[in-house]
N, C-alpha and C positions, 0 to 999 in steps of 0.2 A: 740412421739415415736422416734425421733430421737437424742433426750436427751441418752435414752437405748442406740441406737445402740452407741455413743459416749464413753458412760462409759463402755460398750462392750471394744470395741478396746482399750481404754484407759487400762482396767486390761490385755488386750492380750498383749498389748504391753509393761507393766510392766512386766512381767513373761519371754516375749521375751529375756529382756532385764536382764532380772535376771539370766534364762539359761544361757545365752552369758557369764557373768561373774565370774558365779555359783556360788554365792551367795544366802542365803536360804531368803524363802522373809522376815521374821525377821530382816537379817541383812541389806539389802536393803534399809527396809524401815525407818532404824537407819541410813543410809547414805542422806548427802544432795545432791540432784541429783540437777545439771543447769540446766536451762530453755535452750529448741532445740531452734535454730535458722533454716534458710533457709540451705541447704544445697548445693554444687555447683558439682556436675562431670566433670571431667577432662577426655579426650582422651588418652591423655598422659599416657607412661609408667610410667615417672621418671620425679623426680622434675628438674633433668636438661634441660629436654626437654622443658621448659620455658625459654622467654628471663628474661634475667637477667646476672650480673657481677658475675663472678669466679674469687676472688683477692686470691693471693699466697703470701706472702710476708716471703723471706729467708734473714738471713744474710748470710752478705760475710765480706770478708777480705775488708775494705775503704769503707762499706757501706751497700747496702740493695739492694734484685734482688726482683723487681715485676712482677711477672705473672699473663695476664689476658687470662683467659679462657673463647671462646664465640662460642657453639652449635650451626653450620647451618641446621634447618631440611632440606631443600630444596636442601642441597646439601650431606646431610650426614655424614661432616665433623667439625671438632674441631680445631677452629683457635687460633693458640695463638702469644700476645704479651710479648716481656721480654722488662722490664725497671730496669735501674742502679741509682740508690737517693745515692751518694755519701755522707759519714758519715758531710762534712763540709757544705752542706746545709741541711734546715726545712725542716725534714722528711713529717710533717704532711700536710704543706702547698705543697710540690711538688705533694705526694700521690693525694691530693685531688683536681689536675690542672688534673694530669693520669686521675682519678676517672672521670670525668666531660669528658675526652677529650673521654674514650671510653664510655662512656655513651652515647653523642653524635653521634660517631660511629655506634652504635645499633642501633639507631631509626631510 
């Protein structure tokens, strides 16, 4: 009997899922649908409200202006650092001394 109820939900949740997109079930079942994984809930409003790096990276006149942006929930404010990569040094090697140094910051 619980093989039924399975294949039950199984067709409920097809149809669910075809409403949602509104798709007739014809075309549906001509689509390849992925396999569900686990799913995760978040609290969070906004993908900001996660730790993580906020890089900006502008030119300037002789170079390059970095901005890192980094969300305190705990205090409700948005900290930012400005960094200057003058055009006569490796862009990519100084970025990613910044990248590591606020990375460390964070944690």
């Amino acid at each position: 009997m619980n093989w039924f109820k399975k294949m039950i939900i199984g067709w409920v949740r097809e149809d669910w899922e075809n409403a949602s997109t509104g798709l007739t079930s014809m075309e549906a079942n001509s689509l390849i649908k992925p396999r569900r994984g686990l799913s995760v809930q978040s609290n969070s409003d906004s993908i900001d409200g996660h730790a993580g790096l906020n890089i900006t990276v502008m030119s300037a006149i002789g170079g390059k202006i970095i901005t890192f942006r980094h969300y305190d929930r705990r205090k409700d404010d948005t900290n930012y650092r400005h960094y200057v990569i003058p055009d006569e040094l490796d862009f990519e090697r100084e970025l990613g001394k910044m990248i590591t140094m606020e990375s460390i910051r964070q944690a």
